[in-house]
C-alpha positions as CSV (number, residue, x, y, z in Angstrom):
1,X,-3.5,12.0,7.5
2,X,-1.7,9.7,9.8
3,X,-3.9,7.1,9.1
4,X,-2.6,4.9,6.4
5,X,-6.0,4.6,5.0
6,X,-6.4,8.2,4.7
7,X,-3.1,8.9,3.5
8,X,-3.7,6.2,0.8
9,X,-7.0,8.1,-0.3
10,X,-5.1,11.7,-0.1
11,X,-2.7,10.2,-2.0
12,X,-5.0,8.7,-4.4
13,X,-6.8,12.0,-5.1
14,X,-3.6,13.8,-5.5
15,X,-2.8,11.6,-8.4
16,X,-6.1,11.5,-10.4
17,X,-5.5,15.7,-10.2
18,X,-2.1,15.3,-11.8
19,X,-1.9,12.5,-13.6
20,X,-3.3,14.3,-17.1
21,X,-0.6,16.9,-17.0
22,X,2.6,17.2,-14.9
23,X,5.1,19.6,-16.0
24,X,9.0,18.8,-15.4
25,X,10.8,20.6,-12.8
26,X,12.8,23.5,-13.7
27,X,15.9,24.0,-11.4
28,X,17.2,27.4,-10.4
29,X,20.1,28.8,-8.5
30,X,17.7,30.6,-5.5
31,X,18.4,33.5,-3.7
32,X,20.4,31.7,-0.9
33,X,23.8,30.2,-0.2
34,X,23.1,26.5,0.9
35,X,25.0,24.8,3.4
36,X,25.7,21.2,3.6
37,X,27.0,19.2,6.6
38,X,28.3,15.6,7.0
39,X,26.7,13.4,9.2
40,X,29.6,10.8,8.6
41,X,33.1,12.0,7.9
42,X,32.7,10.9,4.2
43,X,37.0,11.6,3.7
44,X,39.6,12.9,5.6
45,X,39.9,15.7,2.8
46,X,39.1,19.5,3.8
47,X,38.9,21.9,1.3
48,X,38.8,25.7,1.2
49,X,36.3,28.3,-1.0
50,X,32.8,28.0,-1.6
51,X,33.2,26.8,-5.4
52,X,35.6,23.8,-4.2
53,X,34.1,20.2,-2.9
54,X,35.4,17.6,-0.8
55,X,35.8,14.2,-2.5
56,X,33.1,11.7,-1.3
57,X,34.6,8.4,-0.5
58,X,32.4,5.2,0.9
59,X,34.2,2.2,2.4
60,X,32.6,0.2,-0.4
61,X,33.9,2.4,-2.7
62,X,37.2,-0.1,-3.6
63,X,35.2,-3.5,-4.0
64,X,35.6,-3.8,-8.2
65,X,38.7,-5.4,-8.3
66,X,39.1,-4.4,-12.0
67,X,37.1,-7.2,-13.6
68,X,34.5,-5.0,-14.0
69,X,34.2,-1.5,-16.0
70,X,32.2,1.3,-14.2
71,X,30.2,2.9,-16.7
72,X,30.1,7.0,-16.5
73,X,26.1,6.7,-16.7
74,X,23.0,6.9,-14.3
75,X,19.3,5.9,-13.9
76,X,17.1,7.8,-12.0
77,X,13.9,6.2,-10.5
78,X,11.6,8.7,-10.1
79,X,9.2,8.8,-6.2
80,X,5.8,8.0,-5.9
81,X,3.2,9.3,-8.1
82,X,5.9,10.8,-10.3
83,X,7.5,10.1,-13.7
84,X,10.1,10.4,-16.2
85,X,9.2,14.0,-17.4
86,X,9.1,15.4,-14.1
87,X,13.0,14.5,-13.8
88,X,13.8,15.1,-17.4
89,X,15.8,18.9,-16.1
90,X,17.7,17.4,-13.4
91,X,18.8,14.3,-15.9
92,X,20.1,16.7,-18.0
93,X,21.5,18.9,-15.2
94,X,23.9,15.5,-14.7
95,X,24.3,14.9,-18.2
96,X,26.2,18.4,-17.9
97,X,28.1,17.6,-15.3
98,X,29.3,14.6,-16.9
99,X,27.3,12.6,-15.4
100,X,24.8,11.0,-18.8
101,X,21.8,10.3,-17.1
102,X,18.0,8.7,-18.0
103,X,14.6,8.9,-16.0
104,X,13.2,5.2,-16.2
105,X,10.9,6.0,-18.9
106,X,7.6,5.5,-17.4
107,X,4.3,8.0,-16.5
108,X,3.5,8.7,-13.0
109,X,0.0,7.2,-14.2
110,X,2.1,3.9,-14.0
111,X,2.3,3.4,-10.1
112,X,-1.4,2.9,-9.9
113,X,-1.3,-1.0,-9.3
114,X,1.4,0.1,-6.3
115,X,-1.8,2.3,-4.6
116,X,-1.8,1.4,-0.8
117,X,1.2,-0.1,-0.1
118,X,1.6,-2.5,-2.5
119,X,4.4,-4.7,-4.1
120,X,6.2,-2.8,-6.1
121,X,7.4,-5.4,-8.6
122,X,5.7,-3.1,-11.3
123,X,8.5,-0.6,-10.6
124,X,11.0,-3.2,-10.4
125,X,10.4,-4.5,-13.9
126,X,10.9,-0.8,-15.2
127,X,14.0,-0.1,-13.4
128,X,15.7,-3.2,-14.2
129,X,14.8,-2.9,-18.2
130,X,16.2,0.8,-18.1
131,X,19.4,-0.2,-16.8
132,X,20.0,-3.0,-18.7
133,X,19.8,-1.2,-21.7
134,X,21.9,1.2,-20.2
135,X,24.4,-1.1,-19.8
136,X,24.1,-3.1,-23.5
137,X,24.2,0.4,-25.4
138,X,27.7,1.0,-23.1
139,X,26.1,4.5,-21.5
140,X,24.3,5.7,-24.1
141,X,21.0,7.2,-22.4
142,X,19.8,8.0,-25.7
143,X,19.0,4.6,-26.8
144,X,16.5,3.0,-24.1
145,X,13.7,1.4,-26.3
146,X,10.0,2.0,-25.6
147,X,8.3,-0.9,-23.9
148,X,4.8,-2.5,-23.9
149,X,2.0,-1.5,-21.2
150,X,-1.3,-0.5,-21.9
151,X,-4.2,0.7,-19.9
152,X,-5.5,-2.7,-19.7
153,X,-2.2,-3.8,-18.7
154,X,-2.8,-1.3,-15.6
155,X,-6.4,-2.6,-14.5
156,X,-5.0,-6.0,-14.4
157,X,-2.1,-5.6,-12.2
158,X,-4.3,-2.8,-9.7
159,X,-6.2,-6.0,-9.7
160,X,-3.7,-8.6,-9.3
161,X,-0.8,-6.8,-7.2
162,X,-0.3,-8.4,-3.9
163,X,0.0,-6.4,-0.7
164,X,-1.2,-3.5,1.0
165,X,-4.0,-2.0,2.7
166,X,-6.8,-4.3,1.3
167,X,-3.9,-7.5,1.6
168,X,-4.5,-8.9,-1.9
169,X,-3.1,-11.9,-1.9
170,X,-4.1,-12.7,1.5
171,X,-1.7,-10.5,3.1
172,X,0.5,-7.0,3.8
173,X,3.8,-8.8,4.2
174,X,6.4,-8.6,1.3
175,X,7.6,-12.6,2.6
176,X,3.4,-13.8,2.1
177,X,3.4,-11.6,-1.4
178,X,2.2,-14.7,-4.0
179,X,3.8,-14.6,-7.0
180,X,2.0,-12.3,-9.6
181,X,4.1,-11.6,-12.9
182,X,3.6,-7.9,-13.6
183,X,2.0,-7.1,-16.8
184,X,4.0,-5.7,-19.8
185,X,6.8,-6.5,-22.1
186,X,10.0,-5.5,-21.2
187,X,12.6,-7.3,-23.3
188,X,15.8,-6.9,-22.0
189,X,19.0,-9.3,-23.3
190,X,20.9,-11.6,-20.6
191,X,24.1,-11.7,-22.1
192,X,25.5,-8.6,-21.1
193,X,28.6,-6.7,-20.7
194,X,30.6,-7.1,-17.2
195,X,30.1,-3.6,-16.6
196,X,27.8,-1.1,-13.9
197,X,26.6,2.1,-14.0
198,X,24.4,4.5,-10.9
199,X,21.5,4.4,-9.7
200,X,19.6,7.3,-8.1
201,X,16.6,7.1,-6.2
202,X,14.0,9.9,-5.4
203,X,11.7,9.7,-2.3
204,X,10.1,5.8,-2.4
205,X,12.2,5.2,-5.2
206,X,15.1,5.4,-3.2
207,X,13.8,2.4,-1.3
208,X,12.7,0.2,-4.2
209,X,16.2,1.1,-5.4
210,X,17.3,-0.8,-3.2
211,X,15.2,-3.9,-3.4
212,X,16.5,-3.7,-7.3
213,X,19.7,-4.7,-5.5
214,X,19.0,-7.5,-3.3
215,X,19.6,-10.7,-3.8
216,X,16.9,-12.0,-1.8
217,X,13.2,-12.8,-3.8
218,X,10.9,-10.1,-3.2
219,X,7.6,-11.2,-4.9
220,X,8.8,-14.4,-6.5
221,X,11.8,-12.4,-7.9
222,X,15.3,-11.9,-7.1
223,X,16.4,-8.7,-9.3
224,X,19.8,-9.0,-8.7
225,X,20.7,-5.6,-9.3
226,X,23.9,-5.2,-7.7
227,X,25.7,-7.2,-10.1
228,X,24.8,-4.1,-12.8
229,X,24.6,-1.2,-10.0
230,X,28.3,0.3,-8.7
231,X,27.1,3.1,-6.6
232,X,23.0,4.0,-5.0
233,X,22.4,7.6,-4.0
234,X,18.8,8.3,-2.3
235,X,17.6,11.7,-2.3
236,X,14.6,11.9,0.7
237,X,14.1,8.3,0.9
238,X,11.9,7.2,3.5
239,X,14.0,4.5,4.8
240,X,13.2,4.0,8.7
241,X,10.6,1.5,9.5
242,X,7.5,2.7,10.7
243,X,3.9,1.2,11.0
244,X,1.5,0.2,8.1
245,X,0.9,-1.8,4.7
246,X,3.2,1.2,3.2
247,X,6.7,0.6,4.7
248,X,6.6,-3.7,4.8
249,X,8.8,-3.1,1.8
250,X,11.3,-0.7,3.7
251,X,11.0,-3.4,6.7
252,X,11.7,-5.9,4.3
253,X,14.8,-4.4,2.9
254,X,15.9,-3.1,6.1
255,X,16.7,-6.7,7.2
256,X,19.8,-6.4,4.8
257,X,22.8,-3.6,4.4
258,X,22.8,-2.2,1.1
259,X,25.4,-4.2,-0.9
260,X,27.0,-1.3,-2.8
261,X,28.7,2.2,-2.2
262,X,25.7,4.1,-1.0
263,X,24.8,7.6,-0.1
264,X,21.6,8.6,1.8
265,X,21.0,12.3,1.3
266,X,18.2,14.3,3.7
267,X,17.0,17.7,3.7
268,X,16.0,19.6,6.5
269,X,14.2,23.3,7.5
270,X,10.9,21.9,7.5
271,X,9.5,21.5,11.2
272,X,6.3,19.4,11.2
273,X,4.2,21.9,12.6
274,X,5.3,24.7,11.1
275,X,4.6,23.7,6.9
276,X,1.3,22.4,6.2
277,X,-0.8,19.2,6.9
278,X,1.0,17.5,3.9
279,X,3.9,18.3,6.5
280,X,3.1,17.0,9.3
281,X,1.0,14.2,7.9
282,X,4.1,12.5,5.9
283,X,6.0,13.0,9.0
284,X,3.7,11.5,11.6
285,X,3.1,8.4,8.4
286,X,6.8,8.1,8.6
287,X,7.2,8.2,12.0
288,X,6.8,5.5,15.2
289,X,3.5,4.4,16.1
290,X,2.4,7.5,18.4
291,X,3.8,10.6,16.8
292,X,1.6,13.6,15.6
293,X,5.2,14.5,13.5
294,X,5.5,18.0,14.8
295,X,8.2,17.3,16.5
296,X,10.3,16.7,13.7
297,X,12.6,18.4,11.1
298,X,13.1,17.2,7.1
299,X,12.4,18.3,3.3
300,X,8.9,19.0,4.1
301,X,7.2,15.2,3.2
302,X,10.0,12.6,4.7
303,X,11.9,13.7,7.9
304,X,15.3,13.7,8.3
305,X,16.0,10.4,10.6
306,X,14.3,8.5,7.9
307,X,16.4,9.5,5.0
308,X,19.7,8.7,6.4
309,X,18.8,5.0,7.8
310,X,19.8,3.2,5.0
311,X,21.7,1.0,6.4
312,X,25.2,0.6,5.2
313,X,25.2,4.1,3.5
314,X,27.1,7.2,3.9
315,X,25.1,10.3,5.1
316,X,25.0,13.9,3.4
317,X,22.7,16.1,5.2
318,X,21.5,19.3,3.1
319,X,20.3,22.2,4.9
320,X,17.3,24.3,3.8
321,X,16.4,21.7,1.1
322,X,12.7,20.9,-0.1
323,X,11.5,17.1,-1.2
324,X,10.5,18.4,-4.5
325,X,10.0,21.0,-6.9
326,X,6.4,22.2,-5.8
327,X,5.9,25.0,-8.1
328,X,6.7,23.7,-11.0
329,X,4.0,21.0,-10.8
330,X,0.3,20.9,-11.8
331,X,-1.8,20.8,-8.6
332,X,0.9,21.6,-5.9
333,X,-0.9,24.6,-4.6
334,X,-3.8,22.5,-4.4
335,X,-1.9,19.4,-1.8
336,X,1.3,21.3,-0.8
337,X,0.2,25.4,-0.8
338,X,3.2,26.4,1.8
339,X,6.2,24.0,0.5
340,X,4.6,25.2,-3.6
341,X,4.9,28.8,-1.9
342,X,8.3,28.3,-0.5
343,X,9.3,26.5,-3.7
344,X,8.4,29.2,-6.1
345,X,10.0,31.9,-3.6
346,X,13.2,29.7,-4.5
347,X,13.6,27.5,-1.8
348,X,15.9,24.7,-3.2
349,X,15.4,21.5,-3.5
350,X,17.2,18.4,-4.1
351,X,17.1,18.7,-8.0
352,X,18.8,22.6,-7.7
353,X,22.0,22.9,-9.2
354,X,23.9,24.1,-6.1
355,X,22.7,20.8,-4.3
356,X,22.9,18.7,-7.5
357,X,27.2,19.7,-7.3
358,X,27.5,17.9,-3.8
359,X,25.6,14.8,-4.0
360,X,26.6,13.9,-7.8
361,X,30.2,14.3,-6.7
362,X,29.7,10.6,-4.8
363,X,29.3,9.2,-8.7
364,X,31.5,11.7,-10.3
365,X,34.2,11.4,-8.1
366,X,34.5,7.3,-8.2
367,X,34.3,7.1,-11.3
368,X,37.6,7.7,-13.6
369,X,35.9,9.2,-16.8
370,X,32.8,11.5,-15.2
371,X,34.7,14.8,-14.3
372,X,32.7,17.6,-12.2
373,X,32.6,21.1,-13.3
374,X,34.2,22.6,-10.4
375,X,33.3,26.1,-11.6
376,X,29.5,25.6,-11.6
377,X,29.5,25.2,-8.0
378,X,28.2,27.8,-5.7
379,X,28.2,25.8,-2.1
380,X,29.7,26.8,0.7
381,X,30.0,24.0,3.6
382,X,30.0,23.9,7.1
């Protein structure tokens, strides 16, 4: 499992068993209270009472100097091998918090020509058409049109897309990537509104998140997205570098601090050799070159070091979280049977409500018209 190789063909398998069918996840309360800790004093404010939070502040946070509008809206990129549907509860779970919030709209079927490590311009082009549209229709999530992408569409780019294991292109390094146009139609307009709205990344999507923000060209492409992005949160983003084809994109965006208010939020109470060979296999692939990844604690697939090493971000570290939300998926038991065990004994996981109240406070809390419903949260800090 530590072999990239191997984890590309695990990985591989794992999708061809769920891509026909993959529930969404269905948050729940658990049995538990859950504790969260700051890494980084994120405000001098303390607060008293498990139903109260303390207001998230980045040192990025007073950058718009009013010549923008900061739209009370969010796009959430969903992680590898997942889609829009899977998300669809915890998008509305923000939407009630006042937080309006859309899944780019894509299958997990549709991260097949990213398989081994590849570029993941593919993703890019799906993100940035979301959140344009986002931004033209002023917030409304509602209105995000369908776009144009077939199955041929997907044989040519798993043909065409550079990178990875088997270095089409010529080679594994985002800098040598030749410039391939994704396949699809994603019309977006230009002209829009000077105005930004969140982004919120799950797992790898918290790191391609980030290369939506760059201004650098990854691919041939310079996405820009900071100039339509006011604040990134990353929920178990694998964002330390570590060997292989798979992370040349983390290396690649690790060269740079993330240009907006960020937050990097990690789970823990998963110790690599205590969960699984899913476990300790993610931990060892996100790990230095050496490590079995027993010796290390996280949400059970990316450990904790490597989701709060985005550099330039604030730091929220959740105890007792899982990566995902195991049980509720087709095939869980089958790749994951302790974390889809825990899950369905009601382990949280980043997507529970309790959790959801702390890390959507960074958003709800920065920007004037999203309010937080105080009274919905059970969390007690530490």
């Amino acid at each position: 499992m530590s072999s990239p190789l191997l984890l590309y063909n695990s990985a591989f398998l794992a999708f061809l068993a769920t891509a026909v069918f993959i529930p969404p996840c269905n948050g729940f309360a658990g049995a538990g209270r859950y504790h969260l800790r700051y890494v980084r004093q994120l405000s001098d404010d303390h607060f008293s009472g498990s139903k109260r939070y303390s207001a998230l502040h980045s040192t990025k946070q007073n950058e718009n100097d009013g010549s923008e509008e900061l739209i009370c809206a969010a796009v959430l990129v969903p992680g590898f091998l997942t889609g829009a549907a899977e998300f669809q509860p915890l998008c509305q779970t923000l939407t009630e918090r006042g937080l309006p919030t859309v899944a780019v709209p894509m299958p997990n079927w549709h991260w097949i020509p990213c398989l081994g490590g590849r570029s993941a311009r593919p993703i890019l082009e799906r993100i940035d058409f979301t959140v344009k549209h986002v931004i033209a229709n002023d917030g409304d999530v509602t209105k995000i049109p369908k776009f144009d992408y077939s199955l041929w569409d997907t044989w040519i780019d798993f043909c065409n897309n550079p990178g990875g294991i088997l270095q089409v292109g010529g080679s594994s390094r985002v800098d040598d990537y030749p410039v391939v146009q994704p396949r699809g139609k994603f019309p977006t307009s230009e002209n829009l509104p000077n105005k930004k709205v969140a982004l919120i990344g799950h797992s790898a999507g918290g790191w391609i998140s980030r290369v939506y923000l760059s201004t650098r060209e990854y691919g041939g492409k310079a996405y820009c997205g900071s100039n339509y992005i006011h604040s990134l949160i990353t929920l178990g983003t694998p964002h330390g570098d570590a060997p292989g084809p798979a992370f040349e994109g983390v290396k690649w965006i690790n060269a740079e601090e993330v240009p907006v208010r960020a937050l990097s939020v990690a789970g823990t109470g998963f110790k690599g050799g205590d969960w699984g060979s899913l476990t300790q296999g993610s931990y060892a692939f996100c790990c230095p070159e050496g490590s079995d990844g027993t010796g290390y604690d996280g949400d059970g697939v990316t450990p904790t070091f490597s989701s709060l090493a985005m550099p330039g971000s604030e730091q929220l570290l959740v105890e007792d979280v899982s990566h995902f939300c195991w049980s509720d998926v087709f095939g869980g038991s089958l790749f994951a049977p302790e974390l889809t065990e825990d899950h369905k004994r009601g382990r949280a996981w980043y997507g529970t409500d309790e959790i959801v109240d702390q890390w959507a406070s960074f958003v709800l809390d920065h920007v004037p018209q999203c309010k937080l419903r105080l009274e919905k949260s059970t969390v007690s800090y530490e």
